[in-house]
N, C-alpha and C positions, 0 to 999 in steps of 0.2 A: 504494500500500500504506500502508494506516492506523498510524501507531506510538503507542501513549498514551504520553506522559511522567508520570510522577508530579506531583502537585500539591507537593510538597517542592521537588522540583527545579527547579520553574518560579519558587519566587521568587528562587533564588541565580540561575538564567539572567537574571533583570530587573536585579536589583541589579547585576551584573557588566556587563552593555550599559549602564545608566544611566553608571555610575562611568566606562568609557571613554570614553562618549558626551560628559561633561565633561570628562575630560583631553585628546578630540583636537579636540572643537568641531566634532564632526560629527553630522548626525543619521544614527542608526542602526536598523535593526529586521532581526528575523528570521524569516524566512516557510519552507514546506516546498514539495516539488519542484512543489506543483500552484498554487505562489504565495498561499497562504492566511498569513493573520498568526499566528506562533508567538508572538512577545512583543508587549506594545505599545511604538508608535514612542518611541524616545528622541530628544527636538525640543527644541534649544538656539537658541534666536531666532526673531522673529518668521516671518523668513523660510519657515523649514523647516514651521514649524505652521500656516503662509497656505496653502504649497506639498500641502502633508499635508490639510488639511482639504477643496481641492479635490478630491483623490481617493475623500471618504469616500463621494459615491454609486455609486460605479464597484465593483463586485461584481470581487472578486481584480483590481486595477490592476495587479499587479506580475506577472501569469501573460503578459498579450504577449511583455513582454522577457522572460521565460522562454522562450515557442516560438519565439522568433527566433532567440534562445542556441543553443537543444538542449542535447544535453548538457556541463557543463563539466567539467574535470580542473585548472583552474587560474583564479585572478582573473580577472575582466574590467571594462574600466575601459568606462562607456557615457556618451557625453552626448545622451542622447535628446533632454528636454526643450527646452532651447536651447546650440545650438554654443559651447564653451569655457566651461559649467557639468559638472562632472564628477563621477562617485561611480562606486562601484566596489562590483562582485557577487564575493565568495568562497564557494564551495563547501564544505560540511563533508558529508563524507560518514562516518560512523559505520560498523562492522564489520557491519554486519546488514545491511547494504544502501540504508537510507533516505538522501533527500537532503535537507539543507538550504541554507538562501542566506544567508549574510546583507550586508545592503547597509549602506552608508555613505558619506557624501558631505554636502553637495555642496561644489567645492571650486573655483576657479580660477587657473592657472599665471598665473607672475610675466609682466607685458606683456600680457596679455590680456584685462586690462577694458574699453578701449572697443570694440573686436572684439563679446566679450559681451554689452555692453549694447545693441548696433546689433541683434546676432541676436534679443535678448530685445525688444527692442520691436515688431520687425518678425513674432514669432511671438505675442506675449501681450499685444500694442496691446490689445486686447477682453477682456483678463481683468479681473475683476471686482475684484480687489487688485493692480489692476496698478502705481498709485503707491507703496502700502506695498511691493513687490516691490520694484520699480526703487531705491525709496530704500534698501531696505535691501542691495541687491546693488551700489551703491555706494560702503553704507558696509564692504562685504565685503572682507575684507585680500586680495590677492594671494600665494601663496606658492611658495618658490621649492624648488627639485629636491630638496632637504635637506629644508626641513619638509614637503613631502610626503611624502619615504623617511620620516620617521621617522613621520608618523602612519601610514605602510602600515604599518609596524613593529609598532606596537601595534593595528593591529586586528589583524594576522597572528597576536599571542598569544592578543587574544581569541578567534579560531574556532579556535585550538589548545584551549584551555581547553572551548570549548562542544565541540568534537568528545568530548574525552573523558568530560565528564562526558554528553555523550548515551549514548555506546559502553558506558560502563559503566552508566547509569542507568532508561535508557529500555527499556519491555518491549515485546519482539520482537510482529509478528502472530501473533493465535492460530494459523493454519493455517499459518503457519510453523516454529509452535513445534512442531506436530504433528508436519508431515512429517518434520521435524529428526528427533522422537522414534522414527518408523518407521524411516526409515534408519539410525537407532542400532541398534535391535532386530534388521536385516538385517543390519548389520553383526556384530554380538556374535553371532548365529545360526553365523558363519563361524568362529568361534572356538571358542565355550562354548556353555553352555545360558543359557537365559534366565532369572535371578532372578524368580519371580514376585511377591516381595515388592514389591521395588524398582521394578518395570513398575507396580503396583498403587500404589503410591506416589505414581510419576510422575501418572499419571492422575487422582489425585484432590485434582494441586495445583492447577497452572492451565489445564490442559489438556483440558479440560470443565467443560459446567456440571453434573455430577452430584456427588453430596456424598459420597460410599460405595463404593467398588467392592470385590468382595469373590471368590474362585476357588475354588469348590468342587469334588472329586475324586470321583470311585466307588472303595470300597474293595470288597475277594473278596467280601464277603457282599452286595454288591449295594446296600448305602447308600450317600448320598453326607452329606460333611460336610465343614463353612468349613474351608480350611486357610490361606487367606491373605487378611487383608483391609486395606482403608488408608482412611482418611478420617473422618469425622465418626463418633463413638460405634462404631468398627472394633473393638473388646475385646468389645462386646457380640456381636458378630454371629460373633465365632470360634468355631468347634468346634460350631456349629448344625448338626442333621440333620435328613435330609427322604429320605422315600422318593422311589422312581420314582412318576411318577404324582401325588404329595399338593402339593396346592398349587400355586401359580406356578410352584414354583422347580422339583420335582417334574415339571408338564406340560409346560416349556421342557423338557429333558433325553430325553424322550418324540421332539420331532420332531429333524431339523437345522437347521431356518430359525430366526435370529432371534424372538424373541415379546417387544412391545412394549406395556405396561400403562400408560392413562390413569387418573387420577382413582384410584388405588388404596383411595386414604381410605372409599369406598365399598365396597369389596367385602370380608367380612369374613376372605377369604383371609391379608389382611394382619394378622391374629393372630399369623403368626409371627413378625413383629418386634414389635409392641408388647409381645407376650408377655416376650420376651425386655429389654424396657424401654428398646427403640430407640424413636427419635421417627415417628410415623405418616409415612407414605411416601406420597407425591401422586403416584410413578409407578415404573417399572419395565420396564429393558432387560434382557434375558434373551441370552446368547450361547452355544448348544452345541457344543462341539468335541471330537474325537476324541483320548483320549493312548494311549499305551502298551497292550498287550497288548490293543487293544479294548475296553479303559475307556472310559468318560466322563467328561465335565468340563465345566462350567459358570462364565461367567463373567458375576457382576451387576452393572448398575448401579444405583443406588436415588438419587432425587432424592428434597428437601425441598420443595419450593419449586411452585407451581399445575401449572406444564405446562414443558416443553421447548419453547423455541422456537427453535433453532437446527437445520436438517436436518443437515448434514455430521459430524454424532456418530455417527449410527449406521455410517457407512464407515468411521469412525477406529476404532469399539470394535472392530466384526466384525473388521476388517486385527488390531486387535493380539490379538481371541480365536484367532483362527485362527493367528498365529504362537506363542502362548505352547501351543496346541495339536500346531503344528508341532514346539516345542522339547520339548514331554513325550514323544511319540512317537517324536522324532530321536534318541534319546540314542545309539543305537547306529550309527546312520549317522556321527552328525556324529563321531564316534571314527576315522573314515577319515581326518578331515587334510582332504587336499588337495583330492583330490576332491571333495568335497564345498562344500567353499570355493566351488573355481571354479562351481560347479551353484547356489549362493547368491547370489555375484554376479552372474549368469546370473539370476534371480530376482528383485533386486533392478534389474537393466536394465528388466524384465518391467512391473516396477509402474510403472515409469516413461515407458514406451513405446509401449506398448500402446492406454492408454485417451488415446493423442495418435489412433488411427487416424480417418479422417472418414468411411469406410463399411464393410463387411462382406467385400470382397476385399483391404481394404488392411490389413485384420486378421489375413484369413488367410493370406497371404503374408508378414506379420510374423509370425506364431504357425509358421508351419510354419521363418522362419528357425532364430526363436526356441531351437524345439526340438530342430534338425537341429544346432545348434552346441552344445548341451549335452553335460559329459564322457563321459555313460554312452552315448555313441554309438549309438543308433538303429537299429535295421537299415531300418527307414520310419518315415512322419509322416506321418497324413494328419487336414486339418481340415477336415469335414461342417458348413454351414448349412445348418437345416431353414427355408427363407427362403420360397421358392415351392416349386409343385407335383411341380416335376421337383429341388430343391433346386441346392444348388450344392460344390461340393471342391477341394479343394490338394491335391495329393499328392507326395511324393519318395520313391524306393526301391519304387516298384509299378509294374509292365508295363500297358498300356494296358487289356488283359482283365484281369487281375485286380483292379486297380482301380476296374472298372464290375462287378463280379461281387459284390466287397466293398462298396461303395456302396449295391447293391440290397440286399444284407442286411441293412445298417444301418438300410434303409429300410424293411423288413419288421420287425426287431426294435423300432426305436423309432421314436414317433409323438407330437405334442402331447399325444393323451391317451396315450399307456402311454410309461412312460419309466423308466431310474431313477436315481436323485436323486446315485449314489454313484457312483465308478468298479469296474468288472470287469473281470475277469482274463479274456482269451478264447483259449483253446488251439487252436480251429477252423478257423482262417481261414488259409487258404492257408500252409501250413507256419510259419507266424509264430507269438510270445507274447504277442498284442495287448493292449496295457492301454487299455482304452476310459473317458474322461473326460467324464461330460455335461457339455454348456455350459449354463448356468440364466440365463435374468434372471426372478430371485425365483423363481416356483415353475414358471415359464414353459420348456416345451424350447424349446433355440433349435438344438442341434447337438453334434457329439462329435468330444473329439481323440483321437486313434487314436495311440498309440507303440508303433512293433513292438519286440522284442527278442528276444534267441537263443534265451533260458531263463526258466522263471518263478522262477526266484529274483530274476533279475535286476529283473522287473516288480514283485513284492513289494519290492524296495529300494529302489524307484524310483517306490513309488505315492505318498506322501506328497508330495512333491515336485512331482510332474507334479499331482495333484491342486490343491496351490495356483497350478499354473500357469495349467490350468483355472479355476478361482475367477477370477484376472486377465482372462482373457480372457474370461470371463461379466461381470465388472464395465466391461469395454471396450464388449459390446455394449447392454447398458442404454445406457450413455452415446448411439453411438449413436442408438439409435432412439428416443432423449428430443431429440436431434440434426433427426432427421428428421420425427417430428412434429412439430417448432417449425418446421420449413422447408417442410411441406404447409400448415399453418394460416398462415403467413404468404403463403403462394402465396393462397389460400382470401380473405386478406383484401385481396388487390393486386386480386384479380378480380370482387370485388363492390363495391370503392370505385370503379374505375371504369367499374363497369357505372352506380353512381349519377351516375359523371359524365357520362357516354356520354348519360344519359335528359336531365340537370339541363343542361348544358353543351356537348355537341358539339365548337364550336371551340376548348373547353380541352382538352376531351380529344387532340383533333387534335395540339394546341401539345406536347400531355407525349409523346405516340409519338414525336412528328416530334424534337424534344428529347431523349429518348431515344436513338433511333437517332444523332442527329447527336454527343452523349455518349463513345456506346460507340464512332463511328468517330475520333473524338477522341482518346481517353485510347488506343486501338490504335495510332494515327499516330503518337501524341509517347513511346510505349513505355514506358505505366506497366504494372504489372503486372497479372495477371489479375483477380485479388480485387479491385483498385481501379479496374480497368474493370467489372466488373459493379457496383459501387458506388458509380460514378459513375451511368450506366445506370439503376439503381433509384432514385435520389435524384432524377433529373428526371421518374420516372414519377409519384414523388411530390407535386414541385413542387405540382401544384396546390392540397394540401392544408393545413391549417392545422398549425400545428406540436402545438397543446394536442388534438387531433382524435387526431394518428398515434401522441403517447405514451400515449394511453389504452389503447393496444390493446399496447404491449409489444416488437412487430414492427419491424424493421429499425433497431436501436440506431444503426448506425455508421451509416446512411443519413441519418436523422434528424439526427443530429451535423452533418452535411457542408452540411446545409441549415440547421441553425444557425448555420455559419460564414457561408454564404451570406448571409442576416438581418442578421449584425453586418456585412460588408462592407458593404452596403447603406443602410443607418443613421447609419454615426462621422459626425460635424461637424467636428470638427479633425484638423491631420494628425499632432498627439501621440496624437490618442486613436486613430489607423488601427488595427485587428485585426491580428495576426497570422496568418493562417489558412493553410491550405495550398492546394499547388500546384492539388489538383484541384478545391478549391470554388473557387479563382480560375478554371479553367478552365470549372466550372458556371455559370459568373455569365456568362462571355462566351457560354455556349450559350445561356441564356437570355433573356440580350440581344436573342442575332441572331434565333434563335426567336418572339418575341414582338414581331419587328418583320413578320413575314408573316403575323401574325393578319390574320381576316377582318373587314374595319371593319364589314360589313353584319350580322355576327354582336351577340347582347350581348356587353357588353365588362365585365359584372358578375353574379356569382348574387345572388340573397340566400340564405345559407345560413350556420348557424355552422360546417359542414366545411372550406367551399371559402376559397382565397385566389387571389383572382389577381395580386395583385402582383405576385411572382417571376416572370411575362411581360410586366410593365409598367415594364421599366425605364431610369433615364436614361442617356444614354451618357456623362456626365461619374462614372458608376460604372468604365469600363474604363479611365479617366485616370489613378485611384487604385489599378491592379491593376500587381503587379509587371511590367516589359519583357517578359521570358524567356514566361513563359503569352502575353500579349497576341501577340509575334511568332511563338509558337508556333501559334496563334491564324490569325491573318494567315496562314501558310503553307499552314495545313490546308484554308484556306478557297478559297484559291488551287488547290490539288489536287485537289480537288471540283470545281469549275469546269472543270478541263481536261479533267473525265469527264464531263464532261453533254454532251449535243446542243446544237450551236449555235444550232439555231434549234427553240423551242418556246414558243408562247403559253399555254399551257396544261396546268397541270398534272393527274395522271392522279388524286388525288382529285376536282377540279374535273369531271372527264370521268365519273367515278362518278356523280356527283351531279348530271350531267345532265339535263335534263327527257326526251330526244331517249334515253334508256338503260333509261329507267323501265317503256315499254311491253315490249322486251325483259328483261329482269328479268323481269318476270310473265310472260311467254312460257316462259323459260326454269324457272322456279319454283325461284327460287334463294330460299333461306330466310334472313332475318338475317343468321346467325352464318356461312351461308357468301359470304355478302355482305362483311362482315369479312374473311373469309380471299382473295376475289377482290379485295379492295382492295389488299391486301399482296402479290396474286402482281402486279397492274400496276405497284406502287411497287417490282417487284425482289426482294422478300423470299427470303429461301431457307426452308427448312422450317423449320429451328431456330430463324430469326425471327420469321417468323411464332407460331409456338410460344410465344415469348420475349414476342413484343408481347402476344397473347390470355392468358397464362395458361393454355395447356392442352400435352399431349402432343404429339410429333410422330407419335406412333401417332395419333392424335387429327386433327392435320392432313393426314396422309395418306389417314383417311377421308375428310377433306370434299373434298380435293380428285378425289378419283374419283368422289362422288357429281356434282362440280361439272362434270368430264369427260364424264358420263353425260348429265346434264340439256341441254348445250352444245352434244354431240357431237363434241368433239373430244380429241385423242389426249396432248397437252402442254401447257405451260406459253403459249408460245410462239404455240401458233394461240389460245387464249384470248384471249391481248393482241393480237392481230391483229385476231381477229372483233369486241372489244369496240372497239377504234380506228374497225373501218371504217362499225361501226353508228353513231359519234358524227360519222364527216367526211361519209357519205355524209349525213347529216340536216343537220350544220350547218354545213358546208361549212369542219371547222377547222382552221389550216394549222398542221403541226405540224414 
């Protein structure tokens, strides 16, 4: 998380490290939690600026010994470089949440020079200022328990000092600043009404980039007019009127959705500000919301400036039109107190919980919790996706019949095309006072939450309410199915990268499955969790690719990452500069070791292509020298346990038997096509459906058909005589003893 500091503050933070930096004769500097430089180094002798200027090619030098750390709650004293050179990492952690470091050193305890200087020559013999180093860590004073307590002493003031003045100086992220300001608003909801002044205020400090916001009402005669505005030339824009219908502001107020104006400078609608001798307006967010007695009410944003480029404004404005629209409407609810409170809190969980769901049943079993624990107690709940043909529902409080009698008629009432956009009161349905809530992503049906109740008063008390519940859980399923198009198009690009490898490559491809699989039985054996077993798994399907190749395309971030750690393992030269990386790219590097020691030598052992890499199968075993014990012995075990489950005696393995010459004539016998060639590879190597699945990129609907065509063509019944008939047509020809 990004924090800006002011540029004010940044030269008292330098001056203040400077001036300690000379009272304790340490070099000092301070970096933020991703190890990036905050200040510049403060370097008192040769030493520390020999020491320092080594590091300047090294992109964040000081982020390893951050991942080795983790997190800190207290000093820590490190002598990486060489044994009995010492400096020491303090945490400043500021009320907002950000982390700072700051370091200082280097120092060594009384009796410890020649120790020191044996370790320093024997680690920095090849540094390039290794005589200035040496001389000058000679002429380096020893210090004893005292003057070291007391220079900890005074840095301990300084990162007292930098804590505060960050805590108080430094401005929060935007989209913290945001969320902060939503939960303010759900919070006061539970109390009061919403000042709209003061909301409009907030908004147009630092909390967007729009320059103007402004909240206009419907009054009885059916006009609407500014009642509240804040921002840039906000005098001029009060008490401005517009019919329904006239203008922008006019045709927003017309539908419910959001309406969002580019380039307004062009279109001479924007006479109503200039008119009024506001500055011309380059764009325009329109937000409709419902208050009180069935009025309307509108809330604008108006920018100065070319274009909007930030998306996350239009969910922050709509969330606070929609509560200031809540709070016009509430007045008379929220006068209940208590109840209402708690149906607030209940609401505020809502926003927060909801749009965490990762698909469409874990939504609706949170939505149907959700609303079953609310005060106004329920007589049922039920929550309809219009997802597929036959769709799908939660229900609580409905008998089996009448819950499929209700379902159908939802399903006769609403359809993607005929829908409506609004909640209704439905008195018909199976003795209940159903208040029916569409689900929308944008203008799209996706489904309807259903809240029974005894009476319709009670549904009328309670539509407002349930309405923004619905809103939440329409904002859940965008997410969502923005979720699952990026997980079909990323499938989309795993299966056409290596189908180019499949054509270009063969035995690389061979290496990334067999890699794969050996991956995913890996990261299962040693009991990492699920997510980091498929991620491990996807990472060596990757391997072959080049790294500048897979970030063009966007797809598989953390996967990419893991193979970037992989890279830097591979590469350090000294063992200061070793990477810090984690457990499972250390594990990756051992699969890919062992894997690219069974490549096939009579294969090419290079493409030419700017895609492909094949290094990461090339690599030397003095890589697993340099990888933690604990993965290496983990390692060793696994490999050991796999061996106890294979056949003793087998010359030949059952790709090797595929690719037989003595298989080829049956093959064409058979008319096995390609791609079920593929899938017959996988049932001799053991695969189960899901893997198969899993290696190809396609469905297990998908592999169940091929494999009954392959049953068909074959003539036999299972898995089982398949790998039978395909053994005895390779031993009867070549006699192989397996």
């Amino acid at each position: 998380m990004k924090v800006v500091i002011p540029d004010s503050l940044m030269g008292e933070i330098q001056e203040l490290q400077d001036t300690f930096g000379t009272v304790t004769s340490q070099a000092i500097v301070l970096t933020d939690q991703a190890g990036n430089l905050v200040t510049r180094p403060t370097l008192s002798g040769i030493f520390y600026q020999k020491m320092f200027s080594s590091l300047q090619g090294t992109e964040r030098p000081f982020e390893p010994a951050l991942l080795r750390l983790g997190p800190l709650s207290y000093p820590a004293v490190l002598e990486q470089w060489v044994p009995g050179l010492k400096y020491v990492v303090s945490p400043l952690v500021p009320e907002y949440g950000q982390t700072y470091y700051l370091w200082s050193g280097l120092y060594m305890e009384e009796g410890t020079r020649e120790l020191m200087l044996q370790a320093f020559e024997a680690k920095m013999r090849n540094h390039p200022y290794y005589d200035e180093l040496r001389a000058e860590l000679t002429a380096m004073p020893e210090l004893s328990r005292e003057q070291i307590s007391e220079i900890r002493g005074k840095l301990s003031t300084l990162g007292n000092i930098l804590s505060k003045l960050l805590a108080g100086s430094a401005l929060k992220p935007l989209t913290q600043r945001r969320n902060t300001m939503i939960l303010q608003l759900l919070s006061n909801l539970g109390e009061d009404f919403l000042q709209i002044e003061k909301v409009l205020q907030q908004m147009a400090g630092t909390l967007s980039d729009s320059d103007l916001y402004a909240f206009a009402k419907e009054d009885e005669a059916g006009k609407f007019k500014v009642k509240y505005s804040a921002g840039k030339e906000a005098n001029l824009l009060m008490n401005a009127e517009f019919q329904l219908g006239d203008g922008f502001l006019g045709q927003a107020v017309l539908g419910r959705e959001p309406r969002h104006w580019q380039a307004v400078a062009k279109d001479p609608r924007s006479l109503f500000f200039t008119q009024r001798g506001i500055t011309q307006p380059e764009y325009l967010s329109c937000y409709p919301v419902q208050i009180d007695s069935g009025k309307k009410a509108l809330l604008l944003a108006v920018g100065f400036t070319e274009t909007r480029q930030e998306k996350d404004y239009i969910q922050h404005e709509q969330t606070v039109a929609s509560l200031l629209g809540l709070s016009a409407r509430a007045e008379k609810l929220l006068q209940s107190g208590a109840l209402i409170h708690e149906a607030t809190q209940r609401l505020k969980e809502a926003a927060q919980l909801l749009p965490q769901a990762a698909s469409l049943q874990e939504l609706g079993i949170q939505l149907l919790e959700m609303v079953m624990g609310m005060p106004f107690y329920p007589s049922s709940v039920l929550v309809f996706f219009e997802e597929t043909s036959e769709g799908s529902h939660y229900a609580k409080g409905w008998g089996t019949e009448a819950v499929a009698h209700y379902v159908q008629d939802i399903r006769n009432r609403y359809s993607p095309q005929a829908f409506l956009s609004s909640a209704i009161i439905n008195e018909g349905a199976e003795g209940q006072v159903l208040l029916e809530c569409p689900l929308l992503a944008g203008k799209t049906f996706k489904g309807i939450l259903s809240i029974g109740f005894r009476r319709r008063n009670e549904a009328e008390e309670w539509l407002v309410l349930s309405s923004c519940l619905a809103g939440v859980a329409s904002a859940a399923i965008r997410l969502i199915e923005m979720d699952s198009r990026h997980t079909r198009q990323a499938g989309i690009f795993m299966e056409h990268t290596h189908h180019y490898l499949r054509s270009s490559n063969p035995e690389l491809e061979r290496l990334s499955l067999a890699a794969s699989s050996m991956a995913y039985e890996l990261a299962r054996y040693t009991g990492l969790p699920e997510k980091e077993t498929e991620r491990m798994r996807t990472a060596a399907l990757l391997a072959p690719f080049k790294l500048e190749f897979l970030l063009g395309y966007g797809f598989y971030q953390e996967e990419i990452s893991l193979l970037r750690q992989v890279d830097q393992l591979t590469s350090f030269y000294f063992e200061m500069d070793k990477p810090a990386v984690s457990v499972s790219a250390q594990l990756l590097v051992l699969v890919l070791l062992h894997t690219g020691k069974s490549a096939d030598k009579s294969q090419p052992a290079d493409t030419e292509s700017e895609w492909i890499d094949c290094s990461r199968y090339r690599l030397d075993d003095y890589i697993a020298e340099a990888l933690d014990s604990e993965p290496r012995g983990s390692f060793q075990s696994f490999l050991r346990s796999r061996a106890d489950t294979l056949p003793v005696r087998r010359t030949v393995s059952a790709v090797r038997l595929l690719n037989s010459s003595a298989l080829k004539t049956p093959k064409e016998e058979w008319g096995i096509s390609p791609r079920e060639e593929e899938v017959l590879e996988l049932i001799i190597l053991g695969k189960t459906n899901k893997e198969i699945a899993s290696s190809l990129f396609i469905s297990e609907h998908t592999v169940k058909n091929h494999l009954s065509r392959i049953f068909n063509k074959m003539n036999v019944t299972d898995r089982s005589q398949i790998i039978a008939l395909v053994y005895k047509r390779i031993l009867d020809s070549e006699r192989i003893e397996i």
